[in-house]
C-alpha positions in Angstrom: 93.1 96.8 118.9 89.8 96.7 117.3 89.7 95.0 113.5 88.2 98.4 111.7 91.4 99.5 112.9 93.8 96.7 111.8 91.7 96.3 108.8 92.9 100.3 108.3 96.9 99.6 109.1 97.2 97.0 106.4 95.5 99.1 103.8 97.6 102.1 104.7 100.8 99.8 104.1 99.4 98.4 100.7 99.0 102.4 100.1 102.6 102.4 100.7 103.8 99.7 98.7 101.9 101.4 96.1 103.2 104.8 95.7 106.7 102.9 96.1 105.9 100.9 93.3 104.2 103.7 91.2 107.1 105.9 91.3 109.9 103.1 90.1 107.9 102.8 87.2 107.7 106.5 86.2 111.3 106.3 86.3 111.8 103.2 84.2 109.5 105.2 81.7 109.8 108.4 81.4 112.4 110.4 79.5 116.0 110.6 80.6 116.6 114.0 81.4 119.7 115.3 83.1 118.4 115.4 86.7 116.5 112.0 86.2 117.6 108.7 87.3 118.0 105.8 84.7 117.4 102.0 85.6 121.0 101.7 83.6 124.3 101.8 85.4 127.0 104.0 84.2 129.9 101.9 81.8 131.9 100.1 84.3 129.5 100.2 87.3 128.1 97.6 88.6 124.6 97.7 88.8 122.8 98.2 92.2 121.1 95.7 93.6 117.4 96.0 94.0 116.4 94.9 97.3 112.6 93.2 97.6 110.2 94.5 99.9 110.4 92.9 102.9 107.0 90.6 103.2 104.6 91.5 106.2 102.1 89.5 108.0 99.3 91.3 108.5 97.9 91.5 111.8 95.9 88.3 113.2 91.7 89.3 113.0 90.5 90.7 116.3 89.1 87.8 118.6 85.4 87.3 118.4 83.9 87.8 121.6 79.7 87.3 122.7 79.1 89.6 125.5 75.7 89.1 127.2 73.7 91.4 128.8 70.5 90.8 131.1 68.3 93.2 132.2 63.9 93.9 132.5 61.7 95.9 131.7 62.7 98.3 128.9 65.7 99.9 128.8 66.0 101.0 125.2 69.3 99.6 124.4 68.7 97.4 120.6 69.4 100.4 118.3 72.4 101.1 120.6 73.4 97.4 120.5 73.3 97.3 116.6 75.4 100.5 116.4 78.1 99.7 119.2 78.3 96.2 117.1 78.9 97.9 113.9 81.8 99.9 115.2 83.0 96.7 117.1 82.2 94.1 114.0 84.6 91.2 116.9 81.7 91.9 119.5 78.5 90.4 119.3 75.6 91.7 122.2 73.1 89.0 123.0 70.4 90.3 125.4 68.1 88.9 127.8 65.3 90.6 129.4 63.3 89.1 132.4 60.2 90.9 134.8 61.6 92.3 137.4 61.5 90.2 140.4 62.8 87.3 138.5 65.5 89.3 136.7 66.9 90.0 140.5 66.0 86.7 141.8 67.7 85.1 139.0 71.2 87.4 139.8 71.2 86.6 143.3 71.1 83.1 142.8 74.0 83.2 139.9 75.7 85.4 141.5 75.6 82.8 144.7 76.3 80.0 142.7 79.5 81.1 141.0 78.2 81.1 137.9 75.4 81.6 135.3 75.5 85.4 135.5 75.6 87.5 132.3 79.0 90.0 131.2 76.2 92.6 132.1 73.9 92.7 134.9 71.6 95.5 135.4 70.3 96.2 139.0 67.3 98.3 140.0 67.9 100.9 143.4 65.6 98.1 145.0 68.3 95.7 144.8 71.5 97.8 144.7 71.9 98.3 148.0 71.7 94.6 149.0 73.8 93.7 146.1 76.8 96.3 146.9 76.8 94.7 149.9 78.9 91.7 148.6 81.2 94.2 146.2 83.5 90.8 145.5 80.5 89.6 143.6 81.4 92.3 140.8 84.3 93.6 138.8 85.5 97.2 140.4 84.7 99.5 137.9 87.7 101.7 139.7 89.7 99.6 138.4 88.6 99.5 134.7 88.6 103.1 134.8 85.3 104.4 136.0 86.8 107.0 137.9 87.0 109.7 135.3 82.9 109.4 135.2 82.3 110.3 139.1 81.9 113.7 137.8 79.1 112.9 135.7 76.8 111.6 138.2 75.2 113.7 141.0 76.0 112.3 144.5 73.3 109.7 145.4 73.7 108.1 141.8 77.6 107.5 142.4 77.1 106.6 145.8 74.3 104.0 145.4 76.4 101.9 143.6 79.6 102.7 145.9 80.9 100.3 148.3 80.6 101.1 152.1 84.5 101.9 152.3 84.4 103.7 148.8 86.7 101.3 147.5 84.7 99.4 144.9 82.2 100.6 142.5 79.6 98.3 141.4 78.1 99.6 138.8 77.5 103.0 136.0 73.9 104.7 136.6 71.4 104.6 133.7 68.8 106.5 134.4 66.4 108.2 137.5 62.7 107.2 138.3 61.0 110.7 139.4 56.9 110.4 139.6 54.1 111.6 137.9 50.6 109.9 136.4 50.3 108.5 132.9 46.2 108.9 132.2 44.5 108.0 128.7 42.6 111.3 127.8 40.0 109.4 125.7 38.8 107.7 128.6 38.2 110.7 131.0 36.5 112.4 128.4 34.3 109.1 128.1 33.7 110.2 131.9 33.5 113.9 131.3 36.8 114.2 133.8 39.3 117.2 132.3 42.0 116.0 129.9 44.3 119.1 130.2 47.0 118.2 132.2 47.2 121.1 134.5 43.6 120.3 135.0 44.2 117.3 135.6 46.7 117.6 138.7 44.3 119.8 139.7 42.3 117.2 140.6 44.7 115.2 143.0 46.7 117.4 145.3 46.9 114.4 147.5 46.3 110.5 147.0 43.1 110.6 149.0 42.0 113.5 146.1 43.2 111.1 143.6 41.0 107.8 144.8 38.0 110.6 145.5 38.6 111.3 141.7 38.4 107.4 140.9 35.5 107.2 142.4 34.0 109.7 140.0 35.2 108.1 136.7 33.8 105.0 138.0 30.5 106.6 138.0 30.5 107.3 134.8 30.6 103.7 133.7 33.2 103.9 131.1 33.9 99.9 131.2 37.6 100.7 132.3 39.0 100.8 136.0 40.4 103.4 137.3 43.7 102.2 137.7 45.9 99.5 136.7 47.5 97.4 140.0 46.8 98.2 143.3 50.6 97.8 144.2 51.3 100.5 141.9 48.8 102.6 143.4 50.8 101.5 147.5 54.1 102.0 145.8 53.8 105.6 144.6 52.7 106.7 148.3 55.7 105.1 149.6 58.5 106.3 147.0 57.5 109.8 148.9 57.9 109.0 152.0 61.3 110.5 153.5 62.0 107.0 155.0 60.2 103.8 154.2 61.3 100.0 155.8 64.4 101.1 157.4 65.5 103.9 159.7 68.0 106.0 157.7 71.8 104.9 158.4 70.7 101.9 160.4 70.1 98.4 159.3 66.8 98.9 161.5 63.7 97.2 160.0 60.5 100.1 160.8 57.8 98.9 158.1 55.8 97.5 161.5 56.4 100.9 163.2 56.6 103.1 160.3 52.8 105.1 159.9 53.6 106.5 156.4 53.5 102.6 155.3 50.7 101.5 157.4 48.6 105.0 155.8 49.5 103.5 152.3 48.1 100.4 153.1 45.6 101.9 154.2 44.6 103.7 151.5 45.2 101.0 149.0 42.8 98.6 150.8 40.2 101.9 150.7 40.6 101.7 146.9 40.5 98.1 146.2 37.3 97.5 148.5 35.6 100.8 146.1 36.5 98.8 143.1 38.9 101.3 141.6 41.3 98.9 140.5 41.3 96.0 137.2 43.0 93.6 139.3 46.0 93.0 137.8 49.2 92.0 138.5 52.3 94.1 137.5 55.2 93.3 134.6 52.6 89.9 134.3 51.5 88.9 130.7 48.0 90.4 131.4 49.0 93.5 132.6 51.0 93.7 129.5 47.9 93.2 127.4 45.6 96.1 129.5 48.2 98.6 128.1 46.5 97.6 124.6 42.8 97.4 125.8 41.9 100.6 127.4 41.7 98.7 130.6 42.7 101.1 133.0 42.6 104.9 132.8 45.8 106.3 135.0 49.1 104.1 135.9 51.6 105.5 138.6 54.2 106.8 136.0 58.4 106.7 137.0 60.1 108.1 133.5 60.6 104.5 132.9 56.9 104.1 133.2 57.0 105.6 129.5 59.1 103.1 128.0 56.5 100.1 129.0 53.9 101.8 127.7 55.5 102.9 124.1 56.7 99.3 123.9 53.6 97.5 124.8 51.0 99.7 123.7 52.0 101.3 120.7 48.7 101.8 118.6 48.0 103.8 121.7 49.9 106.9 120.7 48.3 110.3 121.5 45.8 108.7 123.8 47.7 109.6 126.9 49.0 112.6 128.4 50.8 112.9 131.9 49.9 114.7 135.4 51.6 116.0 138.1 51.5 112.9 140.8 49.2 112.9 143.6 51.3 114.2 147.0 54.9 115.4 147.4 57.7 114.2 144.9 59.4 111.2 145.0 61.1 109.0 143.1 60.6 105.0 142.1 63.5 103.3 140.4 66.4 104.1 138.5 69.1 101.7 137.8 72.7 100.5 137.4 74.5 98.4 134.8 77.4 95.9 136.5 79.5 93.6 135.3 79.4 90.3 137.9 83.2 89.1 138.9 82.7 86.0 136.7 82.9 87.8 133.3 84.8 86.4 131.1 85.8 89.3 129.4 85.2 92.3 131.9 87.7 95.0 130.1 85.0 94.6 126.6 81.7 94.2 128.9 82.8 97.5 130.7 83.7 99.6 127.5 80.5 98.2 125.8 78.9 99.5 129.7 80.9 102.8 129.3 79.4 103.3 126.0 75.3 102.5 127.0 75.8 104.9 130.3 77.5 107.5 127.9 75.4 111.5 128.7 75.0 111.0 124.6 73.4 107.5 125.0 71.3 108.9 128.0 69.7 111.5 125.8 68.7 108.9 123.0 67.4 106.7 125.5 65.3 109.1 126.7 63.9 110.4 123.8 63.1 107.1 122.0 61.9 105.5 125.3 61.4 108.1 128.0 63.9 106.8 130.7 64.9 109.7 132.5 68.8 110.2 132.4 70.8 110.0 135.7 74.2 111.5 134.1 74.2 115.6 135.0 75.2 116.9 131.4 73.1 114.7 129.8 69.9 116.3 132.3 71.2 119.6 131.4 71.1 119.1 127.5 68.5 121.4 126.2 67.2 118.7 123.9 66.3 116.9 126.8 64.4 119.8 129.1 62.7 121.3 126.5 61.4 117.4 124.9 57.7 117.2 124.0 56.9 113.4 124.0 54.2 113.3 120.7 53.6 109.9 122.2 52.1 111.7 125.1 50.1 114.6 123.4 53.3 116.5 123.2 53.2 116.3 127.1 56.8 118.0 128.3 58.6 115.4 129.5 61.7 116.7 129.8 60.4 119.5 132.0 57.9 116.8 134.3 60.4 114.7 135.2 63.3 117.0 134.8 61.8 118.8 137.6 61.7 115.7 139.5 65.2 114.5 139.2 66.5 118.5 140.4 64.1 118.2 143.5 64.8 115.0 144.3 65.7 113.6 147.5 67.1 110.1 147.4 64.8 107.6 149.9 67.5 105.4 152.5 67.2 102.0 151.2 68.5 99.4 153.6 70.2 95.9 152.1 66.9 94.2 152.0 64.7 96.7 150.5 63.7 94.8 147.5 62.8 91.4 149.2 60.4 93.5 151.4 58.6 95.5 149.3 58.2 92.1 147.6 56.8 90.7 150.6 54.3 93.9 150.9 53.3 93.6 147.3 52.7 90.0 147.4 50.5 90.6 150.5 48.1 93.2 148.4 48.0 91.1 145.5 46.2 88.5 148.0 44.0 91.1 148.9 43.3 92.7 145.5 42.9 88.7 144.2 40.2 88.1 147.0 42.1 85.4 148.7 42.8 87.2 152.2 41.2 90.4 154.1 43.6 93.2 154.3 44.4 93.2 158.3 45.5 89.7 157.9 47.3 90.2 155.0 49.2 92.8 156.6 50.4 91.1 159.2 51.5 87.9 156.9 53.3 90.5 154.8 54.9 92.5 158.0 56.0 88.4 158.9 57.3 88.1 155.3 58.9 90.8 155.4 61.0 90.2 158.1 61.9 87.1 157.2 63.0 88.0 153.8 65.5 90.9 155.5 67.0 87.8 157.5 
């Protein structure tokens, strides 16, 4: 029992007391009419006894309870936080957010250790799969009953977080990546490049397109690069691709064998030897600051995508728009919230879970942020297909990545997905930093890689 609602029962019963009160002293003072009672007894009756009420002790305050939540990047939960702790005045939501790889790192090793892991864990679809792995690492949300919300999520969301035997859920889904590209419009007019969005697809039907259309705005000497992070740039390519570092079903390893990734390497090299890129390296501090700057002109945009820029880059408001991405779709991210088996208070972390994952939560999210929701009613809300971002020149957001999410067909991510793609990202950033050529670096990073899916 919550305190609003204790605090509720003992005013109800001081109500009581009240009107019980209230009443005996209209009798004591009003007139003494046949049908009225008198506070004298008739001659030669004794006079009743008056009983006292019997004293209550009201019940003890709620216990007050911290629950902790980490999680990166930006997932729009503070104006949720403040209202859930309102409504719960015994909780109080302390959050930590960390960039990406470290967030995971940092899980993986608490979660190893025993201990050190927050009430709530987020988990991106890079790591899920390696993490449901070890379900005895979390509280079953079956048991806590997450069962009732199966219905909310399509398919690949339930099941990412599901246990091999279906026995255990993980985690509740949050939102869904999609793809598209974020572009500043100021800056391709600076280069005399369209700024209409439809015209601006127009441009890239494929990713080769889209580096041939770099290699225009960098003609045009606009003091900007063309694009942000050359990982971003590989990873967009291979969010497409219908199977990426493992064969589908199999624990089989293919990145070696597998052209679509060797072609986005490829390609990636192609644009950092043509000087399309500004060099930086993503979720870092700088990259942070190039949001502010005007030091790129397109980023490889997930939904989420949206939230980084808003946050980071907020004076920057109606100087982006957003494209149809280069290719086929595809989708990059999306992610879970869990609650790690060494929560001290797993029944609160998962209603406080519950609440964040919520179809009405999703929508808010989305709005305020632009993470795309992952929960089927809250997809379907018409608020949410028909949204026009004013962030984004009133860009349709809801309908871009709306789309995305419907059409979407989920990529097979094998238990060591994330430390890989770490391992190929790492290997471009040596390449993009100047301190190795890209065939060697490929073949460290295909070594890596394999090493890190040990």
């Amino acid at each position: 029992m919550n305190a609003r609602k204790q605090d509720f029962m003992v005013m109800a019963w001081g109500a009581a007391l009240a009107v019980a009160f209230a009443g005996a002293g209209c009798t004591k003072t009003g007139g003494s009419s046949p049908d009225q009672g008198s506070d004298k007894a008739a001659p030669g009756v004794a006079a009743p006894k008056t009983t006292a009420p019997e004293a209550r002790t009201a019940p003890p305050p709620a216990e007050k309870i911290k629950l902790t939540i980490n999680d990166f990047g930006v997932f729009g939960y503070k104006p949720l936080f403040a209202e859930y702790q309102q409504s719960h005045p015994n909780i109080e939501i302390v959050e930590s957010v960390n960039e990406y790889n470290t967030h995971h790192s940092n899980l993986i090793n608490h979660l190893a250790a025993g201990g050190g892991a927050a009430d709530i864990e987020a988990i991106d679809e890079g790591f899920i799969a390696q993490l449901k792995a070890r379900p005895e690492q979390f509280a079953n949300l079956l048991e806590l009953g997450a069962g009732q919300l199966a219905q909310n999520y399509p398919a690949f969301k339930w099941n990412g977080s599901l246990s091999a035997d279906g026995k255990q859920q993980i985690g509740l889904g949050t939102d869904v990546g999609g793809l598209a590209i974020c572009y500043r419009t100021d800056l391709f007019a600076r280069a005399k490049l369209p700024t209409e969005p439809a015209e601006v697809s127009a441009l890239w039907p494929t990713w080769d397109k889209y580096v041939e259309t770099g290699l225009k705005f960098k003609a045009a000497k606009t003091g900007a690069a063309f694009f942000d992070a050359a990982t971003n740039l590989y990873n967009g390519q291979v969010f497409q691709l219908e199977k990426a570092y493992y064969e589908p079903g199999t624990g089989e390893i293919i990145a070696a064998q597998n052209p679509g990734i060797k072609a986005a390497w490829d390609l990636t090299m192609k644009a950092i030897a043509q000087g399309l890129s500004a060099k930086l390296v993503a979720w870092q501090p700088d990259w942070v600051t190039a949001f502010q700057k005007g030091t790129f002109a397109t980023i490889t945009c997930p939904a989420w995508m949206q939230g980084y820029i808003k946050e980071h880059a907020p004076t920057t408001s109606g100087k982006w728009n957003i494209a149809a991405v280069p290719g086929a779709a595809g989708n990059w991210g999306g992610s879970w919230l869990t609650i790690p088996a060494q929560s001290k208070h797993p029944k609160e972390a998962y209603e406080l879970a519950a609440f964040l994952t919520a179809p009405a939560q999703q929508v808010r999210v989305f709005k305020t942020v632009g993470n795309f929701p992952s929960a089927i009613p809250a997809m379907q809300d018409p608020s949410v297909s028909d949204f026009k971002d004013p962030f984004f020149n009133n860009a349709p957001t809801g309908k871009i990545f709306g789309d995305s999410a419907v059409n979407l067909k989920p990529q097979f991510q094998g238990e060591k997905h994330g430390p890989i793609r770490k391992a190929m990202e790492d290997g471009i950033t040596r390449v993009e930093q100047g301190r190795q050529k890209p065939d060697e670096s490929f073949a460290q990073s295909l070594k890596d890689a394999a090493r890190a899916a040990r």
